[in-house]
C-alpha positions as CSV (number, residue, x, y, z in Angstrom):
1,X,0.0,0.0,0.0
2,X,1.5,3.7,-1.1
3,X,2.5,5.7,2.0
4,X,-1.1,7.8,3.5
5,X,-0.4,10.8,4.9
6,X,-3.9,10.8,6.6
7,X,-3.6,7.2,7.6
8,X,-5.6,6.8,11.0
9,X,-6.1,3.0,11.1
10,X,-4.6,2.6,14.6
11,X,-6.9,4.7,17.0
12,X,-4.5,4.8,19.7
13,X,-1.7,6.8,17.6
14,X,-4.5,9.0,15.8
15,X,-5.6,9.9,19.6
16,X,-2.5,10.1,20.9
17,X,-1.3,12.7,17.5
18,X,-4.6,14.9,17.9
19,X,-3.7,15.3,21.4
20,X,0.3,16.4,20.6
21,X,-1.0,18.9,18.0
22,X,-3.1,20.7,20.7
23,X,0.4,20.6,22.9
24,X,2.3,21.2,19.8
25,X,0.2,23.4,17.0
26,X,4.0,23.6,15.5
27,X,4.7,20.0,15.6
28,X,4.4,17.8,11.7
29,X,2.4,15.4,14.1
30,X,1.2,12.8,11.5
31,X,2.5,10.0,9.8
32,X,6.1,10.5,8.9
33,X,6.8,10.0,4.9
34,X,9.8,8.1,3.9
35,X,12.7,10.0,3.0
36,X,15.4,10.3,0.6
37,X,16.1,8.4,-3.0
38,X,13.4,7.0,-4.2
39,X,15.8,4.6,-6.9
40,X,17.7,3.9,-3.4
41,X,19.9,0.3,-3.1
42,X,20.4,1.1,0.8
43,X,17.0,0.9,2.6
44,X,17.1,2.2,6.6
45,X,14.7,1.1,8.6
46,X,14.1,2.8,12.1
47,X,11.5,2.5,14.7
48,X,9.2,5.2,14.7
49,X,9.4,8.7,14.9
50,X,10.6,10.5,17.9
51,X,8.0,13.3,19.5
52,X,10.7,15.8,18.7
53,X,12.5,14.7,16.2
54,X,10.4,13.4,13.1
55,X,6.9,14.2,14.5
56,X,8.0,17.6,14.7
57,X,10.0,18.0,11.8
58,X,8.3,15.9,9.4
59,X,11.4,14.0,8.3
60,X,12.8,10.6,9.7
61,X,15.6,10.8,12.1
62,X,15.5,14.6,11.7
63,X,15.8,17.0,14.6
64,X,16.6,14.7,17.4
65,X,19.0,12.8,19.1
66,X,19.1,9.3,17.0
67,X,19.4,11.5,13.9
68,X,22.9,12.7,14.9
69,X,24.9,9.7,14.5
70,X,23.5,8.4,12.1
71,X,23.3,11.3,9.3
72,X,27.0,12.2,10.3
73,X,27.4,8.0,9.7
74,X,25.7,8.7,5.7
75,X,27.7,11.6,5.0
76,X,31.2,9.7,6.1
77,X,29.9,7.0,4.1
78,X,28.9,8.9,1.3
79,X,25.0,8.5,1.3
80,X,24.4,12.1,2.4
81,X,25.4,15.5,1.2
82,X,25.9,16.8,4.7
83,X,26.4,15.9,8.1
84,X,23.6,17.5,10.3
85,X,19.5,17.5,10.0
86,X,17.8,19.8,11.9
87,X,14.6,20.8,9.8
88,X,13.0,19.0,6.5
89,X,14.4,22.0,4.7
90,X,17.8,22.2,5.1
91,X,19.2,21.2,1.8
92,X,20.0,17.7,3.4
93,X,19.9,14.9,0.4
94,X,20.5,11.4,0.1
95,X,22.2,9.4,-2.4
96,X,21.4,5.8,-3.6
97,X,19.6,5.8,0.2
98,X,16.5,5.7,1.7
99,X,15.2,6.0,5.3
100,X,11.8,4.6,6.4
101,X,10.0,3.4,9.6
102,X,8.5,0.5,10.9
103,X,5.6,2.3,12.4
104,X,5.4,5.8,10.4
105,X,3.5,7.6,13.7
106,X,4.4,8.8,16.7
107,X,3.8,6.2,19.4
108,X,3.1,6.7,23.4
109,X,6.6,6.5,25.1
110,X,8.2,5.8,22.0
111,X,6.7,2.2,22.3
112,X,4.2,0.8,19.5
113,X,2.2,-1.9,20.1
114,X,1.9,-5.1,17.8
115,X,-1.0,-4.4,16.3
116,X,0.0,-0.9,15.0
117,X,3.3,-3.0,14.3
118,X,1.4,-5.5,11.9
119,X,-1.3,-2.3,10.7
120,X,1.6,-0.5,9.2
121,X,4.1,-3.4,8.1
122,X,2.6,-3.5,4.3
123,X,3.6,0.3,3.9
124,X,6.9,-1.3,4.8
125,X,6.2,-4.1,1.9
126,X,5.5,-2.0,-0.4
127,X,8.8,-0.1,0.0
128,X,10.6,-3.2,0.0
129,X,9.2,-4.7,-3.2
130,X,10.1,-1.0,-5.2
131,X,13.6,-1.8,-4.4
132,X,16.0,-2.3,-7.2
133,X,17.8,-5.8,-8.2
134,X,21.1,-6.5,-5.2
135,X,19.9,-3.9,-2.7
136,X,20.5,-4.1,0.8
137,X,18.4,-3.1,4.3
138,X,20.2,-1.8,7.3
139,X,17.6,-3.0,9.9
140,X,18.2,-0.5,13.1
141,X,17.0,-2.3,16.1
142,X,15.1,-5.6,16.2
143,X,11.5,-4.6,16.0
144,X,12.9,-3.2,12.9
145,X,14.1,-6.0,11.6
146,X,11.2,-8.1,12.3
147,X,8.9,-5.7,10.6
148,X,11.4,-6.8,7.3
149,X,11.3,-10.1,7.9
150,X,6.9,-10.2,8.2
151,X,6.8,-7.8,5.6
152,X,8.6,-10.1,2.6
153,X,6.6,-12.6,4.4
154,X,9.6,-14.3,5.8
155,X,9.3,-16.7,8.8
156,X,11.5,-15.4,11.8
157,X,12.6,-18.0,13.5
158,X,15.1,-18.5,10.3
159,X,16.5,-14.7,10.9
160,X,17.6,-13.7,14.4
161,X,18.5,-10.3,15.2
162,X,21.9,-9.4,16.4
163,X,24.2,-6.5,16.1
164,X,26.6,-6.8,12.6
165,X,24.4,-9.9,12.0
166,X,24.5,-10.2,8.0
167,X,21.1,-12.0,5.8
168,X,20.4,-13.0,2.7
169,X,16.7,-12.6,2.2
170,X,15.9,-13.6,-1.0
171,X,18.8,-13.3,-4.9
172,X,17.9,-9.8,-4.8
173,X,17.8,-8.4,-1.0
174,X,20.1,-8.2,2.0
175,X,19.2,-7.3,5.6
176,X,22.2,-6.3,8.1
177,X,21.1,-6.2,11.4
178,X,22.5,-3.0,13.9
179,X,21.7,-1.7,17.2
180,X,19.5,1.2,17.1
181,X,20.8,4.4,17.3
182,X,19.3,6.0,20.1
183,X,20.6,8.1,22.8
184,X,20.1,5.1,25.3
185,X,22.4,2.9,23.7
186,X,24.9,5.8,21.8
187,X,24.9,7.2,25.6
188,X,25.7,3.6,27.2
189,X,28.1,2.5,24.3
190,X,26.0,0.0,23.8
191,X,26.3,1.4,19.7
192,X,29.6,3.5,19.3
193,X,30.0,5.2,16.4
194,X,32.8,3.1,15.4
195,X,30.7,-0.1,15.7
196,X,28.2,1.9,13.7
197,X,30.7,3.0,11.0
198,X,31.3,-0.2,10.3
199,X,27.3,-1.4,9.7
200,X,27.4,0.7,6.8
201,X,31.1,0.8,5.7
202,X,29.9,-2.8,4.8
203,X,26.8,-2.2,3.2
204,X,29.0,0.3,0.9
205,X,31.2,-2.6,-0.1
206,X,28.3,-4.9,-0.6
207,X,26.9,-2.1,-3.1
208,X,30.1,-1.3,-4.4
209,X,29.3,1.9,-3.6
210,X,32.6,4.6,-3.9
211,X,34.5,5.9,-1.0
212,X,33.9,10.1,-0.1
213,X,36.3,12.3,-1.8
């Protein structure tokens, strides 16, 4: 199903938005779009959007803490054309990447449910089967990465989660796994930014993609 910007099926996220635009009349507070190229071979998929980072920007990853490490990870590696995102128009674009969601609202504590899990996963299908011939998915966290494996209709008790963890999911599609990139685990060093680096220095060599500079 194509992205809905005035998607509603889960009642406790529409209630929960409606409320955070009366504390937030600024705030984007709806569905978060997927960003960047839409021809992409590097698929990122996160979480959900942060209440002020995406929900009030507009754009994944954008505005808050996650979105630090891992924008100044895609322009190291190449995938951006700058380092920082702060606002949905600050010139920030992507090459031969894409970043989506698992769950494209705003959830209570930062903590979907399954249901709104499962309601959005074939907006994530959809994005997946778009995908060109030998791309890869950088799968940040492991709700993440089972909202890939249900959504290519995958059985996952064949594709455990774990940190570096590569898969091949089908001739044309790989999955590595990573640790999200959240301020709880960048702040415990539970993700570095080296350990990081190095998720998507690989994907790079698996798309033969060139080195900055």
């Amino acid at each position: 199903m194509k992205f809905d910007p005035n998607c509603s099926r889960c009642q406790r996220l529409a209630d929960f938005l409606s409320q955070v635009r009366t504390d937030y009349p600024d705030y984007h507070a709806a569905p978060v779009a997927p960003f960047g190229d839409t021809g992409a071979r590097l698929l990122i998929v996160g979480l959900a959007p942060g209440m002020h980072g995406a929900n009030a920007t507009g754009r994944p990853f954008t505005g808050d803490h996650a979105g630090i490490l891992l924008y100044q990870t895609l322009y190291d590696n190449g995938f951006s054309n700058q380092a920082e995102a702060w606002s949905a128009d600050d010139g920030l674009v992507l090459n031969d990447c894409r970043i989506t969601n698992a769950v494209k609202c705003l959830p209570p504590q930062n903590k979907p449910i399954g249901g709104e899990i499962n309601a959005c996963n074939d907006y994530l299908s959809r994005e997946l089967a778009q995908m060109p011939e030998d791309s890869i998915v950088i799968a940040l966290g492991s709700i993440a990465h089972q909202a890939v494996i249900k959504a290519l209709g995958l059985k996952q008790k064949s594709f455990s989660f774990g940190h570096g963890v590569e898969h091949r999911l089908s001739e044309d599609l790989y999955l590595i796994d990573s640790y999200h990139c959240s301020r709880y685990n960048t702040q415990t060093r539970r993700l570095t930014p080296v350990m990081f680096d190095a998720i998507f220095k690989r994907a790079k060599n698996l798309l033969g993609f060139p080195a900055r500079g």
